[in-house]
BARO-464627 format. One record per residue (C-alpha): x, y, z. Coordinates in steps of 0.2 Angstrom, whole numbers, plus 2048, in hexadecimal, padded with zeros to 3 digits. Layout:
N
<<X, Y, Z>>
...
// end
This chain:
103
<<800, 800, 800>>
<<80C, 80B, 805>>
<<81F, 80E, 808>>
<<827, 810, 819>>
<<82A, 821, 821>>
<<82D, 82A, 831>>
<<81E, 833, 83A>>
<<81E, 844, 841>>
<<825, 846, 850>>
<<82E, 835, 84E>>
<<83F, 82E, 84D>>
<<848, 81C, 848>>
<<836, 819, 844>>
<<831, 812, 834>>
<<81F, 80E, 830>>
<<815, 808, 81F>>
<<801, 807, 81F>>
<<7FD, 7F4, 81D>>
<<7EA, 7F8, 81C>>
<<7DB, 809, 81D>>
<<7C9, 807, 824>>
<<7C1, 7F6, 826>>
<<7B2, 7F7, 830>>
<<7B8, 7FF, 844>>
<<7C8, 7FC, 83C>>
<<7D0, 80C, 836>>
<<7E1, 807, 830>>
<<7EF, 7FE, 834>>
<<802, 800, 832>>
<<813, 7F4, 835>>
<<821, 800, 83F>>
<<834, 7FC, 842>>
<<83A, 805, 84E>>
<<84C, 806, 851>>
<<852, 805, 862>>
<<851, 816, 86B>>
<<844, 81A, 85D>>
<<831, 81D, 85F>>
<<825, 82C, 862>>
<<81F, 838, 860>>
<<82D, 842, 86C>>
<<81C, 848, 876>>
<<80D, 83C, 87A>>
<<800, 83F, 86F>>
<<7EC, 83A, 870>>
<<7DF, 839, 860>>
<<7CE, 834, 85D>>
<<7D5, 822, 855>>
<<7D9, 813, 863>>
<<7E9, 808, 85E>>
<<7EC, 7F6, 862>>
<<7FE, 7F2, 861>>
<<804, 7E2, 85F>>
<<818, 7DF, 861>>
<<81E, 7D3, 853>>
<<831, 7D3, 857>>
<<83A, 7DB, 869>>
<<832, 7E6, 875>>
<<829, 7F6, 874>>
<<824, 800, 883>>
<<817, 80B, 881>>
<<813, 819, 88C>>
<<800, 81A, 891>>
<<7FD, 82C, 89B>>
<<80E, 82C, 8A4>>
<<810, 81B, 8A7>>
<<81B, 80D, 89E>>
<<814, 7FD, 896>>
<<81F, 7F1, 88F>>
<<819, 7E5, 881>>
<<824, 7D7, 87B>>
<<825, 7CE, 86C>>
<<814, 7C5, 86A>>
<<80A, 7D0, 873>>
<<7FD, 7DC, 872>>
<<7F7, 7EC, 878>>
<<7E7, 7F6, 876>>
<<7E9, 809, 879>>
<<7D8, 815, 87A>>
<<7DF, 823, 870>>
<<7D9, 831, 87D>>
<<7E7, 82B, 888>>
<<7F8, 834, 885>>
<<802, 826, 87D>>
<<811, 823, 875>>
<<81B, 815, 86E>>
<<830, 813, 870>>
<<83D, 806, 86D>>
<<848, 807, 87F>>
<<852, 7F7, 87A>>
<<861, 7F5, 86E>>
<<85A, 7E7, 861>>
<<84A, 7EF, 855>>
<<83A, 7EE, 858>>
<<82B, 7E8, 84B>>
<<81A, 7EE, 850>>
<<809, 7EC, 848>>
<<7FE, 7F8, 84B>>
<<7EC, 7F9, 848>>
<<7E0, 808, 84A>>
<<7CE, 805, 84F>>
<<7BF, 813, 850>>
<<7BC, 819, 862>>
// end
């Protein structure tokens, strides 16, 4: 569908768009981060929720303040009213799949 870039506000983060609107889903995306990468630099909230679902290493995702880490094979819904943001704190890259649904 598309090619990789980097978000706003991102960095060491590269994202392509596997999929747009299918029902409550809105889109859905496959990001490698590289370790110290992620974003955006500020947490951010928006009308779409995410599910991210970690593919290979360990994301940790900040959910209003607070650290949650997600390893490989593991999911993670995020209501996306609650300041959020997603980072790579570990020195081996991250693969995450993230789909957006309708609040």
């Amino acid at each position: 569908m598309s090619e990789y870039r980097t978000p706003p506000g991102h960095q060491g983060f590269h994202a392509r768009k596997l999929f747009d609107q299918r029902g409550a889903i809105q889109w859905g995306a496959v990001a490698h981060i590289e370790p110290g990468g992620g974003g955006p630099a500020g947490d951010h909230t928006h009308s779409d929720n995410h599910i991210f679902i970690v593919t290979e290493g360990e994301a940790q995702v900040r959910l209003d303040g607070e650290i949650v880490t997600v390893g490989r094979d593991e999911a993670l819904f995020v209501d996306g009213m609650t300041p959020h943001s997603i980072w790579n704190r570990t020195g081996a890259p991250v693969t995450v799949v993230k789909i957006s649904t309708a609040r």
